[in-house]
KEFIKOL-538650 format. One line per 5 residues: number of its first residue (from 1); their letters; for each residue x, y, z of N, C-alpha, C. Coordinates in Angstrom, 1 decimal, padded with zeros to 4 digits, always signed. Layout:
BEGIN
NUM> A> X/Y/Z/X/Y/Z/X/Y/Z ~ ... $
# end
This chain:
BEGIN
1> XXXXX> +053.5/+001.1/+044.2/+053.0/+000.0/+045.0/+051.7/-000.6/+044.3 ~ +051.6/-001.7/+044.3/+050.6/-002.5/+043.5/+049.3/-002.6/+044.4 ~ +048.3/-003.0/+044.0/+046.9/-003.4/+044.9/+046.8/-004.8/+045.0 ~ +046.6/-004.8/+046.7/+046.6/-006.6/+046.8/+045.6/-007.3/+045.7 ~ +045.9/-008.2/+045.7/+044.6/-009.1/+044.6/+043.4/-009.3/+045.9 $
6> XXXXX> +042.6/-009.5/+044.9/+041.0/-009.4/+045.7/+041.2/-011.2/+046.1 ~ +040.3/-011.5/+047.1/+040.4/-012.8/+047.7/+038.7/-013.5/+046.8 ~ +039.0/-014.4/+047.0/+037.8/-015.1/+046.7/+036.3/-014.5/+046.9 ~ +036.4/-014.6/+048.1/+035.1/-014.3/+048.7/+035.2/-012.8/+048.7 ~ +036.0/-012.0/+048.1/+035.7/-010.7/+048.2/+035.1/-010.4/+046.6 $
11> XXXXX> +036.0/-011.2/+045.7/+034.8/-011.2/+043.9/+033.6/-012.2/+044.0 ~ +033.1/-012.8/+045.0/+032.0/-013.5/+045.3/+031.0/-012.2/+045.7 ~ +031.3/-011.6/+046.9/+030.3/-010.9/+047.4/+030.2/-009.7/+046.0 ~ +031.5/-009.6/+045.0/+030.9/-008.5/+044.2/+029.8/-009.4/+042.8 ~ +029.7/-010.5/+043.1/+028.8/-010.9/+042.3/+027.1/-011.5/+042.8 $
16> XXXXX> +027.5/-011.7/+044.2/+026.5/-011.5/+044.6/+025.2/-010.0/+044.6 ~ +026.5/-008.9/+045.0/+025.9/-007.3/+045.0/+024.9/-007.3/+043.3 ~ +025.8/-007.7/+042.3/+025.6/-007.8/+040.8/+024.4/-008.9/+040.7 ~ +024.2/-009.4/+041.6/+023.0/-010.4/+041.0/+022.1/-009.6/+042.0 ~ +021.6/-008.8/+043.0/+020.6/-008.6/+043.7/+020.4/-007.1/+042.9 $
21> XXXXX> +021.9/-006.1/+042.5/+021.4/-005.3/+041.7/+020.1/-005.1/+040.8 ~ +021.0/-006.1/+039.8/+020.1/-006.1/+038.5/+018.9/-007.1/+038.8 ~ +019.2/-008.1/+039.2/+017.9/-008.9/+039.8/+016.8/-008.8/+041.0 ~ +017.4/-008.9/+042.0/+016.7/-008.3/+043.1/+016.5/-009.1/+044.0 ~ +016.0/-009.6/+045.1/+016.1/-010.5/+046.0/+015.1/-011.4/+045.5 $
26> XXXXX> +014.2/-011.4/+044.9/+013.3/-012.8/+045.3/+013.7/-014.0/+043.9 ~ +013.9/-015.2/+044.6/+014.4/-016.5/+044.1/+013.1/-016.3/+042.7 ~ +012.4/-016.0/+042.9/+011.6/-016.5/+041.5/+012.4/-015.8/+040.0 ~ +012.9/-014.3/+040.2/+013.5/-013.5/+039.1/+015.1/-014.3/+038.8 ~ +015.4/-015.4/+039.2/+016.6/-016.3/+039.4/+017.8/-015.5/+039.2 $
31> XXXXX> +018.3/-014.7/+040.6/+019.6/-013.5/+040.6/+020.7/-014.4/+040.8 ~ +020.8/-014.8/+039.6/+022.3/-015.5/+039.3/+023.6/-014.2/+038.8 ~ +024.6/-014.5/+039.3/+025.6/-013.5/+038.8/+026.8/-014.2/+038.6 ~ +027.7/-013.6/+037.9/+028.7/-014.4/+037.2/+029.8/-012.8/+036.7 ~ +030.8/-013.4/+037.4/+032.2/-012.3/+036.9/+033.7/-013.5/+035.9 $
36> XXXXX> +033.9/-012.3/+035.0/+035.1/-013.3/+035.0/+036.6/-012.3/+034.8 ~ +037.4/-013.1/+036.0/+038.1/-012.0/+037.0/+039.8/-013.0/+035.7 ~ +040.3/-012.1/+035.3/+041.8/-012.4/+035.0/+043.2/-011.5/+035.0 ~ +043.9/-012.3/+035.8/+045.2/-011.3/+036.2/+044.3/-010.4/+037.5 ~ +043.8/-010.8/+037.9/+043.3/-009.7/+039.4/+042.2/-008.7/+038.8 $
41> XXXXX> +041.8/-008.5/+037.5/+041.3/-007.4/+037.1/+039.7/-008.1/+036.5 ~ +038.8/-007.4/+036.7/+037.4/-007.6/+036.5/+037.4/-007.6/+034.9 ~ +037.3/-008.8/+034.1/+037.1/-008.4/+032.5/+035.6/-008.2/+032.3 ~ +034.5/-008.9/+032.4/+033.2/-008.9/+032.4/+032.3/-009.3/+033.6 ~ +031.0/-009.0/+033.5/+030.0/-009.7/+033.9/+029.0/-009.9/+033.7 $
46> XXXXX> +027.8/-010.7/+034.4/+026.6/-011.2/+033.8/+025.8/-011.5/+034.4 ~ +024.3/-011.5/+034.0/+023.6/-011.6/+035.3/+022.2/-012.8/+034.3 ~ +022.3/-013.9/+034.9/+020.6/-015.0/+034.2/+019.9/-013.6/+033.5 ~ +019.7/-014.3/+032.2/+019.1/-012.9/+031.3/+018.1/-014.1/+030.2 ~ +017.7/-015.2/+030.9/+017.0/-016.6/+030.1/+015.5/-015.9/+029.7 $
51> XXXXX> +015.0/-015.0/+030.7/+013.6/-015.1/+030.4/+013.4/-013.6/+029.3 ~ +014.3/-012.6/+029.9/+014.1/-011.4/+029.3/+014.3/-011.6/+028.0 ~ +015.5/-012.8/+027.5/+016.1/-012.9/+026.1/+015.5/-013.9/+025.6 ~ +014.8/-014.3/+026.0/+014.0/-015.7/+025.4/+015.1/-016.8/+024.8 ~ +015.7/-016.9/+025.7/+017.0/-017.6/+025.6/+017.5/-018.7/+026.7 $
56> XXXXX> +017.3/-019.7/+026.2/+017.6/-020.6/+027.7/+019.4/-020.8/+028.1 ~ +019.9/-020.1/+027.1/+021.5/-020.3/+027.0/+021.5/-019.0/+027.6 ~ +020.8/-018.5/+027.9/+021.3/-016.8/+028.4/+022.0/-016.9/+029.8 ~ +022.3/-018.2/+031.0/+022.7/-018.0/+032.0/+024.0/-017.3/+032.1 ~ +023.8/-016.9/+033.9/+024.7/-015.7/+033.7/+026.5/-016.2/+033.7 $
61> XXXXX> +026.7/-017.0/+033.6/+027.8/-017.3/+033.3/+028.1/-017.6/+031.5 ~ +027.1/-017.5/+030.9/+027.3/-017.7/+029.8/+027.2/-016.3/+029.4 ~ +026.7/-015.5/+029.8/+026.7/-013.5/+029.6/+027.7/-013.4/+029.9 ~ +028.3/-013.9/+031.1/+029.5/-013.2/+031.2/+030.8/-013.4/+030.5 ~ +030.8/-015.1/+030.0/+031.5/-015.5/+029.1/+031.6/-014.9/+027.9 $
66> XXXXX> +030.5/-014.3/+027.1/+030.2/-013.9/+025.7/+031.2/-012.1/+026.2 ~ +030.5/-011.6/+026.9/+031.0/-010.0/+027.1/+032.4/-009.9/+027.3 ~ +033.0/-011.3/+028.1/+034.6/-011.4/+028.5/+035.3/-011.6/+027.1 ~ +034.9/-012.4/+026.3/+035.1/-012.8/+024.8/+035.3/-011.4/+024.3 ~ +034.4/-011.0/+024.3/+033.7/-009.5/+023.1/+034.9/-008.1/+023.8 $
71> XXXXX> +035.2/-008.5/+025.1/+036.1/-007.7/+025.7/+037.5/-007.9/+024.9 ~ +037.5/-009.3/+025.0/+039.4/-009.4/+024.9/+039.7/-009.6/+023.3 ~ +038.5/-009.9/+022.3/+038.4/-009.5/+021.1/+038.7/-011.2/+020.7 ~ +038.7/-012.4/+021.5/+038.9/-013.3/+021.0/+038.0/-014.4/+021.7 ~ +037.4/-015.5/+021.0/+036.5/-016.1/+021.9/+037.1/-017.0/+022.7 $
76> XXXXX> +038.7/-016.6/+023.6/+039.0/-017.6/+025.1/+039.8/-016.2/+025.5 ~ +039.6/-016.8/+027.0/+040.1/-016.0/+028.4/+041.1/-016.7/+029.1 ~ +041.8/-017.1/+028.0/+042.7/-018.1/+028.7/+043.2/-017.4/+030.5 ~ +043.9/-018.4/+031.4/+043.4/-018.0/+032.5/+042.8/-017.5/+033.5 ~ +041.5/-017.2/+033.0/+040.6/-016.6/+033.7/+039.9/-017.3/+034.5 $
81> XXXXX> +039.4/-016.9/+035.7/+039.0/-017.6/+036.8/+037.3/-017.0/+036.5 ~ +036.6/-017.6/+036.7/+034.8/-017.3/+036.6/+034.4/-017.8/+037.8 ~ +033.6/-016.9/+038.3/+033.2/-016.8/+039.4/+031.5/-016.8/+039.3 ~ +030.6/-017.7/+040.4/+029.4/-017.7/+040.3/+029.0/-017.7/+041.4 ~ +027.6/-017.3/+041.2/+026.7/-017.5/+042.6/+026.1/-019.0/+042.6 $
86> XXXXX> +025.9/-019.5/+041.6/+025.6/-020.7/+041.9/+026.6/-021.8/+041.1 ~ +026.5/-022.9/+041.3/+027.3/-024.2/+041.1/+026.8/-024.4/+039.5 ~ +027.3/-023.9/+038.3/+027.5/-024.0/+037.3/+026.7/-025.1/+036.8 ~ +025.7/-025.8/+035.5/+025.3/-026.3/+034.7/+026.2/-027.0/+034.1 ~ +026.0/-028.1/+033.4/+026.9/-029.0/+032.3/+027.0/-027.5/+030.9 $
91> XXXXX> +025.9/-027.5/+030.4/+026.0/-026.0/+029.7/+027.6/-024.9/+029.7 ~ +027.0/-024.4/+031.1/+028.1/-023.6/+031.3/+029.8/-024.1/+031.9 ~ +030.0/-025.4/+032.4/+030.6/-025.6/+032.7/+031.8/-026.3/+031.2 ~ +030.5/-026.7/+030.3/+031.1/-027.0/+029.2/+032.0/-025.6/+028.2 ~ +030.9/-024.5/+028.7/+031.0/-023.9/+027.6/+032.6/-022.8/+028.4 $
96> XXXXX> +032.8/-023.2/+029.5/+033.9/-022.3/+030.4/+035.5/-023.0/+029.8 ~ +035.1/-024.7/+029.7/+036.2/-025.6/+029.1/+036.5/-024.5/+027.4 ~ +035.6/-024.7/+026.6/+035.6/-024.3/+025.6/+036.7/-022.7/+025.4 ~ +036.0/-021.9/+026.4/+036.5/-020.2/+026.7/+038.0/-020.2/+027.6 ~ +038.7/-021.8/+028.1/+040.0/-021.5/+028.5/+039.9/-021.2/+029.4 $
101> XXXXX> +038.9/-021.0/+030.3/+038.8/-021.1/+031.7/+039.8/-021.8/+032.9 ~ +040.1/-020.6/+033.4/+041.2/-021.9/+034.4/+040.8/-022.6/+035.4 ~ +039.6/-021.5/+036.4/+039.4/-021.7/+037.2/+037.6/-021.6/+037.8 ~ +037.0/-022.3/+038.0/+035.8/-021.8/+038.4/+035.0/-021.9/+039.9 ~ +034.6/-020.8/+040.1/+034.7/-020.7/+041.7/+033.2/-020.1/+041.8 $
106> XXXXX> +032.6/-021.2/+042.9/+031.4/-020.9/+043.0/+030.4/-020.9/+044.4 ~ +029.5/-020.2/+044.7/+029.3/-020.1/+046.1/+028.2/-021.1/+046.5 ~ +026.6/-020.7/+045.8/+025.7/-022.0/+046.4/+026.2/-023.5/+045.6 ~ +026.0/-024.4/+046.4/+025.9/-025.7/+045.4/+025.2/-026.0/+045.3 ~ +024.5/-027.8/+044.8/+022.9/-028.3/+044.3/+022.9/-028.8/+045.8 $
111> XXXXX> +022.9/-029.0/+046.6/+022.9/-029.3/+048.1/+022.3/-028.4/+049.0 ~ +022.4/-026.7/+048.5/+021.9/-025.6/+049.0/+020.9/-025.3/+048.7 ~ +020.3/-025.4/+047.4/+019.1/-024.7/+046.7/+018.1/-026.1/+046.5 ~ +017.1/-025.7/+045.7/+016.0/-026.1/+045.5/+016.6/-027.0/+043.9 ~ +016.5/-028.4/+044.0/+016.7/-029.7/+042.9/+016.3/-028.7/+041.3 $
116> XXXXX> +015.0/-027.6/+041.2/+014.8/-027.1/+039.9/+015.8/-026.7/+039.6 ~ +017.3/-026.3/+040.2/+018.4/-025.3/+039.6/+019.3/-026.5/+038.4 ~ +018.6/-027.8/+038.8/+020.1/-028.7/+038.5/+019.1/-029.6/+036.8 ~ +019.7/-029.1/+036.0/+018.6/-030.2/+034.6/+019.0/-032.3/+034.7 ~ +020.0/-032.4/+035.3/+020.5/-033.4/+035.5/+020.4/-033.7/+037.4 $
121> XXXXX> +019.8/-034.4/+037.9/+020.1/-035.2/+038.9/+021.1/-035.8/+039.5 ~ +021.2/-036.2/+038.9/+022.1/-037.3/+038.8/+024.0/-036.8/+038.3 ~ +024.1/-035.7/+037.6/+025.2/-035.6/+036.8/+026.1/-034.5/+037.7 ~ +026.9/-034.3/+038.2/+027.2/-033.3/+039.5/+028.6/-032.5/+038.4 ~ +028.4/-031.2/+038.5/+029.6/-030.5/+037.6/+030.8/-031.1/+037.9 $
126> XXXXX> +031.1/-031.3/+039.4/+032.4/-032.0/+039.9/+032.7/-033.4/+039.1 ~ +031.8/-033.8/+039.0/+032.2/-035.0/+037.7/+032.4/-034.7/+036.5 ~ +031.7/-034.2/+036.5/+031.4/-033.2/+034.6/+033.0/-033.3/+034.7 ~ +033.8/-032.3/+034.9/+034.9/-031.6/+034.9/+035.6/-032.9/+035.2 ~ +035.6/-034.1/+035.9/+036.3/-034.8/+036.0/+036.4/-036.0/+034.8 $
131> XXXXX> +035.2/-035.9/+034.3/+035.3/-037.1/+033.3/+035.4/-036.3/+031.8 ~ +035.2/-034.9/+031.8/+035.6/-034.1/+030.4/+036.5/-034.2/+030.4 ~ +037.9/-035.0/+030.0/+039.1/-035.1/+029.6/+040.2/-033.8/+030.0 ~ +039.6/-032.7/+030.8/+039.8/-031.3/+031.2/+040.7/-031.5/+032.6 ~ +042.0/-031.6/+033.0/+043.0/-031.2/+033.8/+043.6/-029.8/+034.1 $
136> XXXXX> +043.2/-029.3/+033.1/+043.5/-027.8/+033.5/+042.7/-026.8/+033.9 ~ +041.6/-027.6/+034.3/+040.4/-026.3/+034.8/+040.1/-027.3/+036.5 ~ +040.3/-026.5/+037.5/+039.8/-026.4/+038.5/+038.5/-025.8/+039.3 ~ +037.7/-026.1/+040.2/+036.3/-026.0/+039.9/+036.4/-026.4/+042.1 ~ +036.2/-024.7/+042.4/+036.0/-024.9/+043.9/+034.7/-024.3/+044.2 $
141> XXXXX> +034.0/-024.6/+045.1/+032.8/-024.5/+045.5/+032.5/-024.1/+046.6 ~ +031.6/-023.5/+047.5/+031.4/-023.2/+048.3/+032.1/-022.0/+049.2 ~ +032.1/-021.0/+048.4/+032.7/-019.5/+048.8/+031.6/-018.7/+048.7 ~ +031.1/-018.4/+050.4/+030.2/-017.6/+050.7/+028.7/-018.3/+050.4 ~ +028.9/-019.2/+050.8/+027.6/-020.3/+050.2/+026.2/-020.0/+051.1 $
146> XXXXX> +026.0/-019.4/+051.9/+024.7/-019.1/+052.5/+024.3/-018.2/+052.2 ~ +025.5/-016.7/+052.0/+025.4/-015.6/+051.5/+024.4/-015.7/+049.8 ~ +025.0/-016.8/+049.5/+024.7/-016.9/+047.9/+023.2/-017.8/+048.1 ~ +023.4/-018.8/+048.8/+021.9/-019.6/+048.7/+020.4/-018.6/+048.9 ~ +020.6/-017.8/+049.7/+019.9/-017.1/+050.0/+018.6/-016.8/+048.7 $
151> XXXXX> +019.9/-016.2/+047.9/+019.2/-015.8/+046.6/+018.1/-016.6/+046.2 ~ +018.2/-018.0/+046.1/+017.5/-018.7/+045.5/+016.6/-019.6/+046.4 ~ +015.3/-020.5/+046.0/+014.3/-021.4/+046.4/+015.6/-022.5/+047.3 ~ +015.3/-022.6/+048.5/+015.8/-023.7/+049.1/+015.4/-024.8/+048.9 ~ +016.5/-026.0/+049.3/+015.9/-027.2/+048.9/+014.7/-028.3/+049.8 $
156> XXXXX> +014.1/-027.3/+050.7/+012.7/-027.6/+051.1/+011.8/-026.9/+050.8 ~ +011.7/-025.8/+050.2/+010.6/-024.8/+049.7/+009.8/-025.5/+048.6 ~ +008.3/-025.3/+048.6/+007.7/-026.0/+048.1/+007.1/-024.2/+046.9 ~ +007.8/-025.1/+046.0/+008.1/-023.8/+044.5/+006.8/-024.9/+043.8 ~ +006.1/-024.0/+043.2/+004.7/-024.4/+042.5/+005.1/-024.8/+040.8 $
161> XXXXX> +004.8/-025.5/+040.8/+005.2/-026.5/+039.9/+005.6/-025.4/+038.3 ~ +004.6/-024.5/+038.6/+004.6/-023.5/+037.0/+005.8/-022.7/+037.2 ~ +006.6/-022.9/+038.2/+007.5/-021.8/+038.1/+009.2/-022.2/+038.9 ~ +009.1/-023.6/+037.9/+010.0/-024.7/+038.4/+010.5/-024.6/+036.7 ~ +011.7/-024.3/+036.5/+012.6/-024.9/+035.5/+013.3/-026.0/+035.5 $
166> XX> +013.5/-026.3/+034.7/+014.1/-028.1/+034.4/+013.3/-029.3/+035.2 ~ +012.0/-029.3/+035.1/+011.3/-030.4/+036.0/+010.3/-031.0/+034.8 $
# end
């Protein structure tokens, strides 16, 4: 007898656990987490690793992309679904097209959190994905999205200017 496949919001909440783990609750340590789940089975994951690594490309969907890579011994995952706590970057959203990503599924959006999460205003991943020539990657949002906003500066919190990224 096989094991049902995990639902959405049940590899959401295990990336949430993975982002409060290693990061911890307060929005300033930015507990982003990122799995990338293919065929039902957990290949990698990643957790915002920008400051420890001195690396602004370190977000955790790009950790988890690199480790899912280094896992399957080739740099794409073809159908792999990536899973986040927050609503993906041009960055990472670019870099998911690139890795064969099928599907990206994500819980807070830029609607939930505080404007510093987004480097572009103006440019919404949902577009991104629609105007990157990209048909075969799908891009759902809002699974478990309060559970996930939490994590981070809401978009009325008044976050002190020195500790505001992309502003």
């Amino acid at each position: 007898m096989s094991t049902p496949a995990r639902s959405d919001e049940e590899w959401m909440a295990r990336a949430i656990l993975l982002a409060t783990q290693e990061k911890g609750t307060d929005p300033a340590n930015t507990p982003i987490a990122a799995l990338v789940v293919r065929g039902g089975q957990l290949v990698a994951e990643g957790v915002n690793r920008t400051a420890e690594h001195c690396d602004p490309t370190a977000h955790a969907e790009i950790e988890a992309l690199r480790a899912a890579c280094r896992a399957v011994g080739t740099m794409q995952v073809r159908g792999a679904t990536l899973y986040t706590t927050l609503q993906p970057c041009g960055m990472c959203t670019m870099a998911s097209i690139w890795a064969g990503v099928e599907r990206i599924v994500f819980g807070a959006g830029r609607s939930d959190v505080h404007r510093m999460y987004f480097e572009d205003r103006h440019l919404d991943t949902v577009d991104f994905i629609r105007d990157a020539f990209k048909k075969d990657l799908t891009l759902d949002g809002g699974v478990l999205p309060h559970e996930c906003a939490r994590l981070y500066f809401g978009p009325e919190d008044d976050v002190p200017e020195d500790q505001q990224a992309n502003t």
